[in-house]
Biotite code that builds the C-alpha atoms (Angstrom):
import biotite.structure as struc

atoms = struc.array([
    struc.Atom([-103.463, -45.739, 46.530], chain_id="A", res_id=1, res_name="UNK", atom_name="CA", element="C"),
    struc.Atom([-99.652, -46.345, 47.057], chain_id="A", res_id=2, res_name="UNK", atom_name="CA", element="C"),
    struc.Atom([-98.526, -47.170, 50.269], chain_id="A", res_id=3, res_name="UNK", atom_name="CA", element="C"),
    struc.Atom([-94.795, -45.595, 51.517], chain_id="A", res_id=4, res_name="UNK", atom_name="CA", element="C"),
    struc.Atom([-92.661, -48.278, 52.646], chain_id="A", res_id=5, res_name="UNK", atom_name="CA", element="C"),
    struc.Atom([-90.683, -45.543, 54.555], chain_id="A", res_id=6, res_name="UNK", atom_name="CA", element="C"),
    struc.Atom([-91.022, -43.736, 57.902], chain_id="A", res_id=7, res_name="UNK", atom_name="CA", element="C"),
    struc.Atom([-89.636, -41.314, 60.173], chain_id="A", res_id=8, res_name="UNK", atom_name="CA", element="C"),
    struc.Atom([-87.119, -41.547, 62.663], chain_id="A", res_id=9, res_name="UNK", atom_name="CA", element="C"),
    struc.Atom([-87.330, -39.872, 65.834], chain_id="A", res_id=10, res_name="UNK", atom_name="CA", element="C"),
    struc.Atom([-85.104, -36.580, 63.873], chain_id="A", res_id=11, res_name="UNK", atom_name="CA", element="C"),
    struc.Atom([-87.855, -36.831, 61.340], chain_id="A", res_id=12, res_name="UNK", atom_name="CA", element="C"),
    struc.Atom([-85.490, -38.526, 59.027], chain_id="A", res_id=13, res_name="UNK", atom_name="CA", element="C"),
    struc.Atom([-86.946, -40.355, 56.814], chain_id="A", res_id=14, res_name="UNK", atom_name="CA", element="C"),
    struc.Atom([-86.113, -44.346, 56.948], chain_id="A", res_id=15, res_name="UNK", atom_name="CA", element="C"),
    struc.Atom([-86.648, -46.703, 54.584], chain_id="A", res_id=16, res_name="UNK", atom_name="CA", element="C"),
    struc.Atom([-89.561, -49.454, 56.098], chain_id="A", res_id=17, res_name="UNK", atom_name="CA", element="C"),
    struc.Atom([-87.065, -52.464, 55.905], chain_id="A", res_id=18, res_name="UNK", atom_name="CA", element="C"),
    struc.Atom([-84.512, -51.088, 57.955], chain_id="A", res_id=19, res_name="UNK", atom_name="CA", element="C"),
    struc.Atom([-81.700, -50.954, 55.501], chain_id="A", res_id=20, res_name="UNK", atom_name="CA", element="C"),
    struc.Atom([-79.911, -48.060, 55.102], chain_id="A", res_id=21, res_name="UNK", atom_name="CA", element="C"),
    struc.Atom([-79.237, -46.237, 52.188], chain_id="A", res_id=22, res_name="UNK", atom_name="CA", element="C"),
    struc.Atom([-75.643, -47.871, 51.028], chain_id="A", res_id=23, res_name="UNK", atom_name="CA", element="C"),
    struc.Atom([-74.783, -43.830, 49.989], chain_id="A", res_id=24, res_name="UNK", atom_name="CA", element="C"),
    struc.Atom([-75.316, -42.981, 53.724], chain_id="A", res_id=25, res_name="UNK", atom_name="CA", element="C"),
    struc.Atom([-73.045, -45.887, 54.571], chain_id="A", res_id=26, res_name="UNK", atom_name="CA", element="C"),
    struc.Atom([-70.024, -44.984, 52.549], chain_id="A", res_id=27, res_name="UNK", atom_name="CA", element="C"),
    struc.Atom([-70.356, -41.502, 53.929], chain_id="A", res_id=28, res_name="UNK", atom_name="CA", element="C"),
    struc.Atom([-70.187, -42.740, 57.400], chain_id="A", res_id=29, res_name="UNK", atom_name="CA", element="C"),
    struc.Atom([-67.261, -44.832, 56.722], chain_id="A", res_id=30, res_name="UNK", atom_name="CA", element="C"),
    struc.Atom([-64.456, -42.608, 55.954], chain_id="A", res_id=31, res_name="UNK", atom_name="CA", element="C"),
    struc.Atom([-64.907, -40.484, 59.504], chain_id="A", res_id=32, res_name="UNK", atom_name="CA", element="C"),
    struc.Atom([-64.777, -44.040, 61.769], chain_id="A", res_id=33, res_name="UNK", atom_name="CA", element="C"),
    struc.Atom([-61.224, -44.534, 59.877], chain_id="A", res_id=34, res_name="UNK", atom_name="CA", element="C"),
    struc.Atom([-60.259, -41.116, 60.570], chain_id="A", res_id=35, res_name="UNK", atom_name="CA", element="C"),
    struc.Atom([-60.641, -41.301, 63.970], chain_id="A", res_id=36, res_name="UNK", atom_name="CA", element="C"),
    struc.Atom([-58.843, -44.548, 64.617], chain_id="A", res_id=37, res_name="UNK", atom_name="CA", element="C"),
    struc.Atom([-55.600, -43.329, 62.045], chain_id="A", res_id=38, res_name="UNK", atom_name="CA", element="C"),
    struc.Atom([-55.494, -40.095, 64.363], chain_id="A", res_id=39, res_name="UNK", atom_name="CA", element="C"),
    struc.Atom([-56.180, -42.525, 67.292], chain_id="A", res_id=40, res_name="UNK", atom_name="CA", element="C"),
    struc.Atom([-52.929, -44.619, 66.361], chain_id="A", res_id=41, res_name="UNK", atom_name="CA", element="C"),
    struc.Atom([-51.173, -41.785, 65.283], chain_id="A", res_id=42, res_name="UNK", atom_name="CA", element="C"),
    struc.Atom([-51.343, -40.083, 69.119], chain_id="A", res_id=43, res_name="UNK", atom_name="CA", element="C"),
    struc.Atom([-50.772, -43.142, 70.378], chain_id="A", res_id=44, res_name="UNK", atom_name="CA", element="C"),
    struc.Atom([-47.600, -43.657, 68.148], chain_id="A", res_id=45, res_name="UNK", atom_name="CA", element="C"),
    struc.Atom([-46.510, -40.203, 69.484], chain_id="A", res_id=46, res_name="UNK", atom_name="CA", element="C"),
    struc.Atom([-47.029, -40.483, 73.173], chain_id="A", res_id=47, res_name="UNK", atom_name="CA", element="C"),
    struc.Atom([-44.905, -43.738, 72.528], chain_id="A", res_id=48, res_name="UNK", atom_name="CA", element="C"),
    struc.Atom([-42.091, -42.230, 70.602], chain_id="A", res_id=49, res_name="UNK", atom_name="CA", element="C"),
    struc.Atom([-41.563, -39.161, 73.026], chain_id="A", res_id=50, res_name="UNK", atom_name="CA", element="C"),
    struc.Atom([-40.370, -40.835, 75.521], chain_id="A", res_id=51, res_name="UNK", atom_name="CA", element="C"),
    struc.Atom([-37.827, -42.913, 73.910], chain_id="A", res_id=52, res_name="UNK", atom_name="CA", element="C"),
    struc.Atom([-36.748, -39.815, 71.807], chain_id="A", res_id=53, res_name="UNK", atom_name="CA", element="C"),
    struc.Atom([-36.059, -38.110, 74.850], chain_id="A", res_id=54, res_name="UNK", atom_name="CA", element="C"),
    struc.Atom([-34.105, -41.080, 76.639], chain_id="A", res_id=55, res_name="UNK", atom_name="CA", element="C"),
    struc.Atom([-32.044, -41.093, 73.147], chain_id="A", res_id=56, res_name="UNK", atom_name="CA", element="C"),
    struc.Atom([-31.174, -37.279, 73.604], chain_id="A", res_id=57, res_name="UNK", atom_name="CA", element="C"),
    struc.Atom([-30.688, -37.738, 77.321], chain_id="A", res_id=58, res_name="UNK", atom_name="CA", element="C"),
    struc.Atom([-28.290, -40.342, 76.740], chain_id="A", res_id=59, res_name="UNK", atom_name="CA", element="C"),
    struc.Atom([-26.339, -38.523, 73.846], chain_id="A", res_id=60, res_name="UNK", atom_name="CA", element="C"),
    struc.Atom([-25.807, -35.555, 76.105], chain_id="A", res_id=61, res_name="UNK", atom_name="CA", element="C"),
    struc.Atom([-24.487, -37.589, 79.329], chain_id="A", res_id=62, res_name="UNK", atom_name="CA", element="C"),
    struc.Atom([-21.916, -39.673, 77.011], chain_id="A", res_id=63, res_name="UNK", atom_name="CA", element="C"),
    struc.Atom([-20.993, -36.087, 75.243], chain_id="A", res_id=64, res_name="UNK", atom_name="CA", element="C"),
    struc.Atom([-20.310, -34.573, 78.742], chain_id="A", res_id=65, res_name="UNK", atom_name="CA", element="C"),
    struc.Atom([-17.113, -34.818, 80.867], chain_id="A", res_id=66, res_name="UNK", atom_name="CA", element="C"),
    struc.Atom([-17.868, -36.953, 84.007], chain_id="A", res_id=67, res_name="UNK", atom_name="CA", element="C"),
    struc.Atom([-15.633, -33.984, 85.663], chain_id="A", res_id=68, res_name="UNK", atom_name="CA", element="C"),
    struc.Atom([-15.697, -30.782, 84.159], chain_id="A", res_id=69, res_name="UNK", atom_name="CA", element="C"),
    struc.Atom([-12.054, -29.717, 83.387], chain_id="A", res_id=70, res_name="UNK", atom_name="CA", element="C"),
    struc.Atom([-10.547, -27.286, 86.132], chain_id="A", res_id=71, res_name="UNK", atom_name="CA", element="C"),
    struc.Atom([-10.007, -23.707, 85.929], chain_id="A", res_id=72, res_name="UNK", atom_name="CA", element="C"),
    struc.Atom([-6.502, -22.805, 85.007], chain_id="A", res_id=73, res_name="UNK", atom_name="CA", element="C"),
    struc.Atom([-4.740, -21.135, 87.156], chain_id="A", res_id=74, res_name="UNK", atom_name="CA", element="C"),
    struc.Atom([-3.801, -17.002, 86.938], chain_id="A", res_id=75, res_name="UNK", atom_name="CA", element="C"),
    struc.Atom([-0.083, -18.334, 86.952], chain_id="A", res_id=76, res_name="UNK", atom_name="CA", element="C"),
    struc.Atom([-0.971, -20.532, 83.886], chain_id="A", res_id=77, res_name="UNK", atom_name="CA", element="C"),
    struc.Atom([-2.723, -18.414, 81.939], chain_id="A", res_id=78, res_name="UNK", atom_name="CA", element="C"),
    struc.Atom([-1.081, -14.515, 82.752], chain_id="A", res_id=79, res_name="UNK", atom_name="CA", element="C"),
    struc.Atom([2.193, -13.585, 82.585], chain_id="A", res_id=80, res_name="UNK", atom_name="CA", element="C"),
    struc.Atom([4.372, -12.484, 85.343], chain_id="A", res_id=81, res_name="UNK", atom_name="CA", element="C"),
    struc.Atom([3.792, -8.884, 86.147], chain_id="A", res_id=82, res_name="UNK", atom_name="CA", element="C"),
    struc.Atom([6.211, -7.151, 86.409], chain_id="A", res_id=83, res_name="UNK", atom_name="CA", element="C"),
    struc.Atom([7.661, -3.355, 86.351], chain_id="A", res_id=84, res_name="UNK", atom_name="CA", element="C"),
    struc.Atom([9.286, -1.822, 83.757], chain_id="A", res_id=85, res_name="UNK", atom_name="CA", element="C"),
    struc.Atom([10.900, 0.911, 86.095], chain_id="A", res_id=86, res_name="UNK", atom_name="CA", element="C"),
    struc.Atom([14.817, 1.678, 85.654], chain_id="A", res_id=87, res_name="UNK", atom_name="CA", element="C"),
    struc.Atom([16.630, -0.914, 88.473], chain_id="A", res_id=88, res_name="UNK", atom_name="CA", element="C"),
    struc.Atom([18.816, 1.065, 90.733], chain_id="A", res_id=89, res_name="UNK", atom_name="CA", element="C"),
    struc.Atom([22.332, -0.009, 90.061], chain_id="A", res_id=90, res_name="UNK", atom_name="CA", element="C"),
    struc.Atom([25.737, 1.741, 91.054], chain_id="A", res_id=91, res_name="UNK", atom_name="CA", element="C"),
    struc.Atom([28.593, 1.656, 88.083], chain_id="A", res_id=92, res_name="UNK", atom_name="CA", element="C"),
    struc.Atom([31.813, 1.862, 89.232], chain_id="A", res_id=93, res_name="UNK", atom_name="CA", element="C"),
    struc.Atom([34.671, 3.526, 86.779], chain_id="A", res_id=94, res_name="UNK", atom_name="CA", element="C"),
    struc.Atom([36.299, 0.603, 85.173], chain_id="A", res_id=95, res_name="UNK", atom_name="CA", element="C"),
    struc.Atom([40.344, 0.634, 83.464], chain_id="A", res_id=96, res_name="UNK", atom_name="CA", element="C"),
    struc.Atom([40.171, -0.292, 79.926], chain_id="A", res_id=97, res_name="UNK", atom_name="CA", element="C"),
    struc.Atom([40.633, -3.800, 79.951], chain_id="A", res_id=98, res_name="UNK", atom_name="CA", element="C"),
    struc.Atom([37.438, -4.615, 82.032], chain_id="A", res_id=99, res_name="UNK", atom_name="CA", element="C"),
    struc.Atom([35.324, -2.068, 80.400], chain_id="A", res_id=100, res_name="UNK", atom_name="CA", element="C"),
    struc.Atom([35.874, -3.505, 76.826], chain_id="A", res_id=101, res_name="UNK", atom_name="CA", element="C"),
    struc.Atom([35.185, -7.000, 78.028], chain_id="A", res_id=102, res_name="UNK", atom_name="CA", element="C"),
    struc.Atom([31.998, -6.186, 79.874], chain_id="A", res_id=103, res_name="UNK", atom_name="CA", element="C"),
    struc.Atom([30.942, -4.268, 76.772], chain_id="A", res_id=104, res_name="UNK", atom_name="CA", element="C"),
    struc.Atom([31.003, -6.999, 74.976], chain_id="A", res_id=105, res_name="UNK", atom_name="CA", element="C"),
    struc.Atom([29.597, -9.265, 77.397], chain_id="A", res_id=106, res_name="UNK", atom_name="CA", element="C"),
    struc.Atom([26.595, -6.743, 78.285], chain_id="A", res_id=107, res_name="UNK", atom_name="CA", element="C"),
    struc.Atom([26.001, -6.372, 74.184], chain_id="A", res_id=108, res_name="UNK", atom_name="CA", element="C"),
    struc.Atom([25.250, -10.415, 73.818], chain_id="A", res_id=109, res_name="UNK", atom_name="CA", element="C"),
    struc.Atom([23.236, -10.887, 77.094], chain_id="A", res_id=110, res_name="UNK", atom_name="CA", element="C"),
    struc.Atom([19.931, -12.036, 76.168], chain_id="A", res_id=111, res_name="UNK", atom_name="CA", element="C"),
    struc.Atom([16.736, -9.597, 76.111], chain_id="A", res_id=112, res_name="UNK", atom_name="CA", element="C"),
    struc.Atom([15.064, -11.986, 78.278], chain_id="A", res_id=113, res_name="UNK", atom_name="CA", element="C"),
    struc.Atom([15.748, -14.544, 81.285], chain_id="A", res_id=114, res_name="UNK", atom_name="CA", element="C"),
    struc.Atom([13.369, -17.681, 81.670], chain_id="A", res_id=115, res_name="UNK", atom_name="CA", element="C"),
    struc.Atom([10.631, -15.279, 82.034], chain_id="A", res_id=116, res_name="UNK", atom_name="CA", element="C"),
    struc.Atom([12.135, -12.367, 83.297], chain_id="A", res_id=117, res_name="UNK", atom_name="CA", element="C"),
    struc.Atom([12.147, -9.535, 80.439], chain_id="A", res_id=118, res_name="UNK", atom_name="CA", element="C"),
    struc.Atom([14.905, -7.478, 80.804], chain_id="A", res_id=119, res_name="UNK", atom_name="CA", element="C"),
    struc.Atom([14.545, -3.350, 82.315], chain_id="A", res_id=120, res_name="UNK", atom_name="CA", element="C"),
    struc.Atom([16.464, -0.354, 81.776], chain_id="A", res_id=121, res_name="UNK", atom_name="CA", element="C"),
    struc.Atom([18.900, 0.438, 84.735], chain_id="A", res_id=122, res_name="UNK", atom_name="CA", element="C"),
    struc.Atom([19.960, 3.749, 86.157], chain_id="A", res_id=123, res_name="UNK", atom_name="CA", element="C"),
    struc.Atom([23.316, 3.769, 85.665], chain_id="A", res_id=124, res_name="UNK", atom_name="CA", element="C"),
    struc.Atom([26.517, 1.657, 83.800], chain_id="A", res_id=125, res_name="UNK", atom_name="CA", element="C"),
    struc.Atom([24.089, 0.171, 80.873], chain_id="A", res_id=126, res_name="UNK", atom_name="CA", element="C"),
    struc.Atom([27.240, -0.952, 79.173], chain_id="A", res_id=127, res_name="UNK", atom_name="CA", element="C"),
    struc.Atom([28.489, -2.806, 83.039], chain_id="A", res_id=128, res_name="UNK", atom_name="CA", element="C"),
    struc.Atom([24.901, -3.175, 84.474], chain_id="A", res_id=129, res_name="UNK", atom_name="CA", element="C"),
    struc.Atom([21.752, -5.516, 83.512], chain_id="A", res_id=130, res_name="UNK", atom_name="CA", element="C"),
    struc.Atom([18.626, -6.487, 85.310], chain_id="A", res_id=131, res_name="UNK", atom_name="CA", element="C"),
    struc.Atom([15.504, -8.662, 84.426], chain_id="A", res_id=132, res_name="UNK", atom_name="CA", element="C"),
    struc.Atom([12.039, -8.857, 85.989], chain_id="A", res_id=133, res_name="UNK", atom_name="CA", element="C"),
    struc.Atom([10.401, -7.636, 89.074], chain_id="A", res_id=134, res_name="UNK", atom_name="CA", element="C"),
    struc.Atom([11.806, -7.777, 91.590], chain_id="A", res_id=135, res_name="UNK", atom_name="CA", element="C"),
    struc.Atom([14.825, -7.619, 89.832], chain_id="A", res_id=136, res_name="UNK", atom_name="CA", element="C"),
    struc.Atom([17.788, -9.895, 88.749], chain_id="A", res_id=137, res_name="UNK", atom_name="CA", element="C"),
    struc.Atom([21.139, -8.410, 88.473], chain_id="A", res_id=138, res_name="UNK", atom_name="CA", element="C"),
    struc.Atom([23.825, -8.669, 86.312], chain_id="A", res_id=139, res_name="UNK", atom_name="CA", element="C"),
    struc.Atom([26.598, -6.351, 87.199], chain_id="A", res_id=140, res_name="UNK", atom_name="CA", element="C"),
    struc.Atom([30.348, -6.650, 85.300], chain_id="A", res_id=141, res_name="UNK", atom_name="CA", element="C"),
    struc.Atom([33.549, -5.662, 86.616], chain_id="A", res_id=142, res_name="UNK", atom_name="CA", element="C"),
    struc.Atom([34.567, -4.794, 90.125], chain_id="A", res_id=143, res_name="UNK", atom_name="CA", element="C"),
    struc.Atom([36.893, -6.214, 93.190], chain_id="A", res_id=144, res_name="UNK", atom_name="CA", element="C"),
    struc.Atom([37.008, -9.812, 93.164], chain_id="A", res_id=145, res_name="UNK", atom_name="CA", element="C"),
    struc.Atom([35.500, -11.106, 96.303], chain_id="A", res_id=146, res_name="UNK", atom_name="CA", element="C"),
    struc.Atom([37.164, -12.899, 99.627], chain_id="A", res_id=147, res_name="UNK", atom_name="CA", element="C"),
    struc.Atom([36.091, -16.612, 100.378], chain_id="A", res_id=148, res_name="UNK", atom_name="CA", element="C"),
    struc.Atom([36.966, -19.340, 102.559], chain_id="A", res_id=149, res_name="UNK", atom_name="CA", element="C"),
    struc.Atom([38.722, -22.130, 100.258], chain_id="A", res_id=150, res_name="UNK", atom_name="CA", element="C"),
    struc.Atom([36.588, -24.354, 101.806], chain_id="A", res_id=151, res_name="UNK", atom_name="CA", element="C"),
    struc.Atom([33.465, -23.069, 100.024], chain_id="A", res_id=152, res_name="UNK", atom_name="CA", element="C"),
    struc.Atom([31.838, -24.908, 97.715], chain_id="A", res_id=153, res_name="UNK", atom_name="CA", element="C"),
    struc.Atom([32.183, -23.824, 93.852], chain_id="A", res_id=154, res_name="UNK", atom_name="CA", element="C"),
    struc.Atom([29.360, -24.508, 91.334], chain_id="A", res_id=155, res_name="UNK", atom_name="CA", element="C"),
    struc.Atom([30.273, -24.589, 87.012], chain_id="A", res_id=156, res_name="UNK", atom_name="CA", element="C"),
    struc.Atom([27.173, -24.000, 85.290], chain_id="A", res_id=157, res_name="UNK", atom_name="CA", element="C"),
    struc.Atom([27.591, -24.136, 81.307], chain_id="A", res_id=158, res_name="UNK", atom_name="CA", element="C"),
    struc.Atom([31.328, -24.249, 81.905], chain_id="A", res_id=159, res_name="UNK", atom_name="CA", element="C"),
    struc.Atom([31.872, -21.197, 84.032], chain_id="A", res_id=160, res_name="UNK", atom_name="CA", element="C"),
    struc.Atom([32.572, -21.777, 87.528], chain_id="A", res_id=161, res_name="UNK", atom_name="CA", element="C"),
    struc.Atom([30.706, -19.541, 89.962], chain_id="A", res_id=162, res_name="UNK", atom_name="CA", element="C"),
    struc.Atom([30.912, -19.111, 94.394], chain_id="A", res_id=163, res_name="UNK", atom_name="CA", element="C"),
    struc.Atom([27.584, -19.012, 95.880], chain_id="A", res_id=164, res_name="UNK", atom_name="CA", element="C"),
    struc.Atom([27.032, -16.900, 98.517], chain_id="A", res_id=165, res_name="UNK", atom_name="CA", element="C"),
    struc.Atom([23.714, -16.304, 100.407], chain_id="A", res_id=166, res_name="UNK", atom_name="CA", element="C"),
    struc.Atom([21.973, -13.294, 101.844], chain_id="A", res_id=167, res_name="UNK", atom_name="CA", element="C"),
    struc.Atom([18.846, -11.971, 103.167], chain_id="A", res_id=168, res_name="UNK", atom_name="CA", element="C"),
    struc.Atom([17.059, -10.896, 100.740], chain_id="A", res_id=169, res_name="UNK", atom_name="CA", element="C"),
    struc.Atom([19.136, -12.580, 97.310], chain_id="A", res_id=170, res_name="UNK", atom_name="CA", element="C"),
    struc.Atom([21.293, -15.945, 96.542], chain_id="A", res_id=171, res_name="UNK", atom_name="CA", element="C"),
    struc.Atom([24.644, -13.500, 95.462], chain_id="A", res_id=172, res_name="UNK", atom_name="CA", element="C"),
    struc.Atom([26.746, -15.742, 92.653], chain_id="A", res_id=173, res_name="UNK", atom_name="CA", element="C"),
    struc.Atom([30.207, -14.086, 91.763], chain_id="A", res_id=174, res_name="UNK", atom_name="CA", element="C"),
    struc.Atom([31.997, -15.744, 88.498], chain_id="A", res_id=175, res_name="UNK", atom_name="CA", element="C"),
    struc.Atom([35.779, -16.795, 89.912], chain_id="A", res_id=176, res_name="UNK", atom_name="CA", element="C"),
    struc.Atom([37.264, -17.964, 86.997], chain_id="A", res_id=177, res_name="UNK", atom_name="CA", element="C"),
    struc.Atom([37.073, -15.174, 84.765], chain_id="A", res_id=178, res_name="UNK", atom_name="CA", element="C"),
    struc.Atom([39.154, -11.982, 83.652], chain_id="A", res_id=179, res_name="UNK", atom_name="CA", element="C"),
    struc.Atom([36.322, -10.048, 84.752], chain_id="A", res_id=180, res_name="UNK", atom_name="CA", element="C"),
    struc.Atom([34.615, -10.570, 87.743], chain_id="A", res_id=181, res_name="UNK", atom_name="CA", element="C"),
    struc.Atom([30.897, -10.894, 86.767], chain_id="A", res_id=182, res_name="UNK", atom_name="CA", element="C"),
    struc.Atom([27.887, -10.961, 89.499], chain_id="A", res_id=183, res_name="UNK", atom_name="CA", element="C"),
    struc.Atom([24.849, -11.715, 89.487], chain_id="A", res_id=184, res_name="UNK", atom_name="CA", element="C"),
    struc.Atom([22.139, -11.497, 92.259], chain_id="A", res_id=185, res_name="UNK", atom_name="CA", element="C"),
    struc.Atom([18.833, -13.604, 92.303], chain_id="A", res_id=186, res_name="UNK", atom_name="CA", element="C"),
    struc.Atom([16.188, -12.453, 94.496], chain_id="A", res_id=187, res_name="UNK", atom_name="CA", element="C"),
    struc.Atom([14.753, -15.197, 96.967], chain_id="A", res_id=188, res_name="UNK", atom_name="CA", element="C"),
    struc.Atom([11.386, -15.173, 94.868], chain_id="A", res_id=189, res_name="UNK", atom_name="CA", element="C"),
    struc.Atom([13.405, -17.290, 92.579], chain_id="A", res_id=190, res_name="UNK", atom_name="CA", element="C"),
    struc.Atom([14.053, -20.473, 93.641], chain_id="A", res_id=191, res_name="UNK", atom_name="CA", element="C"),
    struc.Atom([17.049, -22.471, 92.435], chain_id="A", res_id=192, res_name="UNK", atom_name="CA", element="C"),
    struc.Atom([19.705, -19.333, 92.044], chain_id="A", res_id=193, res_name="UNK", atom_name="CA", element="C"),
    struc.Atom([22.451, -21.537, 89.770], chain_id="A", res_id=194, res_name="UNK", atom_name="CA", element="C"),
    struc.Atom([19.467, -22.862, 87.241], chain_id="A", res_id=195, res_name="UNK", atom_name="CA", element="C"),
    struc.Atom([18.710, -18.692, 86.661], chain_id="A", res_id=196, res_name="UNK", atom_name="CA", element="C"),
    struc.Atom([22.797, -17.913, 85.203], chain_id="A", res_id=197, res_name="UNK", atom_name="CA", element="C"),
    struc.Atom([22.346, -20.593, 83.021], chain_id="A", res_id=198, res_name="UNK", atom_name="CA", element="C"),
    struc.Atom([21.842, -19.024, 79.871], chain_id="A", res_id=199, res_name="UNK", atom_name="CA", element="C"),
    struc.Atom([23.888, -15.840, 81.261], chain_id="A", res_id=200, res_name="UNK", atom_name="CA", element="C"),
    struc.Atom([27.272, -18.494, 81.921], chain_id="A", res_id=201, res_name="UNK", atom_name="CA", element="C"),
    struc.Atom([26.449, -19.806, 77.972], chain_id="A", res_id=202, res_name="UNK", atom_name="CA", element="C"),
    struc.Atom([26.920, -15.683, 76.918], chain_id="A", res_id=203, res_name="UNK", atom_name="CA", element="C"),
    struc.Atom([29.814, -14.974, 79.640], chain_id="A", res_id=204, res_name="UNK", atom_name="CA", element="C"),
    struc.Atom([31.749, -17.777, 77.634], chain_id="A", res_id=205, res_name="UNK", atom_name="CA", element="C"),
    struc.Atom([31.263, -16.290, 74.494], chain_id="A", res_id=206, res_name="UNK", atom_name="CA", element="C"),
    struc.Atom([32.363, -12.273, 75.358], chain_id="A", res_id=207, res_name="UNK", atom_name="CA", element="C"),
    struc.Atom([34.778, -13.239, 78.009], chain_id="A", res_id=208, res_name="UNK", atom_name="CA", element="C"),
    struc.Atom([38.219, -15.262, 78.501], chain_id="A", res_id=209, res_name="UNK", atom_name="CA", element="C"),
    struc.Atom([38.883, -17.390, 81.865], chain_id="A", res_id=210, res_name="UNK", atom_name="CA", element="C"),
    struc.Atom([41.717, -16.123, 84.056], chain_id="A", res_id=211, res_name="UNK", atom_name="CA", element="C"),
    struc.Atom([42.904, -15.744, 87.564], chain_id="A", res_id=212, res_name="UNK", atom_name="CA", element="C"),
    struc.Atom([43.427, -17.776, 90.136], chain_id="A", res_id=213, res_name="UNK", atom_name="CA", element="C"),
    struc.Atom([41.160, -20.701, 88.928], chain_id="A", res_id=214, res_name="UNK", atom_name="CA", element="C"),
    struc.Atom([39.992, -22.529, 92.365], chain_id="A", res_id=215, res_name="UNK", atom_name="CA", element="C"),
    struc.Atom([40.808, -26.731, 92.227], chain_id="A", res_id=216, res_name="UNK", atom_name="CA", element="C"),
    struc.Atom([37.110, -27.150, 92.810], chain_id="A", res_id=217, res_name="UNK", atom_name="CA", element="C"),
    struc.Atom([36.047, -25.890, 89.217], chain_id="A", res_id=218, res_name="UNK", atom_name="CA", element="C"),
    struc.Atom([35.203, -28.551, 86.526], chain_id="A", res_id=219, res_name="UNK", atom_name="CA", element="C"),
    struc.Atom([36.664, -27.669, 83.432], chain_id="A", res_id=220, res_name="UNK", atom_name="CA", element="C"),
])
């Protein structure tokens, strides 16, 4: 009679008498013990790496960012000056021949705009009259030559000498050494009066001589 050198174990397995395992059963076993440490290592590795990755992409974004954001610019910065495109009210006196051909001339090279001041249609004298922006800047050529102390100061801008003269509601600047008289009225809005007939003095030199009774004051 043969004896079995193997018994049961408590799943009814049977198991060899000498306690050794089958090697088979043993290299079966094996593979699942390593796969649980690699995925062991490999959470680990992960729960390590977040962190750092998002310190790196935390750091990336401060440096990338202003420290101030950059301020809103400003309506007067970024629009345009509104401004109406109405005909300006002007009166235009009858002017003898003389005059009338010089302030042709002079009213035919005037520029189309004025710093930033476009120019607008008037209602009457469009070959004496001019105006620019809103509220409006004047040019107006010919007329009677206006009365002023001696003792008032005299301003040349761009080589045309001009008598400042302040009101209410405009700085009024009257060339006085001109054939012509030319004037030209800057609304208070616009600060600085003699820096606005800058580029207007440049085109009165070009359409029309000096003459009259030049005052001493007036740098030629």
């Amino acid at each position: 009679m043969t004896t079995s050198t193997a018994a049961l174990d408590d799943e009814g397995t049977r198991e060899p008498a000498d306690g050794i395992g089958d090697p088979a059963d043993s290299a079966a076993a094996a593979p699942v013990g390593r796969d649980r440490t690699l995925r062991g290592a490999a959470l680990l590795a992960t729960l390590i790496a977040l962190p750092i990755t998002l310190l790196v992409a935390v750091l990336a974004f401060t440096k990338l960012t202003p420290d101030t954001p950059a301020a809103a610019p400003t309506p007067s910065a970024t629009a345009a000056r509104v401004q109406s495109t109405a005909p300006v009210e002007m009166a235009a006196p009858a002017l003898v021949a003389r005059p009338a051909t010089l302030c042709r001339a002079l009213l035919s090279q005037l520029p189309t705009s004025i710093r930033d001041l476009a120019q607008r249609p008037v209602t009457a004298g469009p070959e004496q009259n001019a105006a620019y922006g809103d509220p409006a800047l004047t040019v107006a050529c010919g007329g009677t030559e206006p009365t002023f102390p001696s003792t008032d100061e005299v301003w040349t801008v761009n080589r045309v000498c001009w008598h400042l003269a302040e009101e209410t509601e405009a700085a009024v600047l009257t060339t006085v050494d001109r054939e012509t008289l030319i004037t030209v009225r800057v609304p208070r809005e616009y600060e600085q009066p003699l820096q606005w007939v800058s580029p207007i003095s440049s085109t009165i030199v070009a359409s029309v001589p000096s003459g009259g009774a030049i005052p001493s004051g007036c740098q030629r």
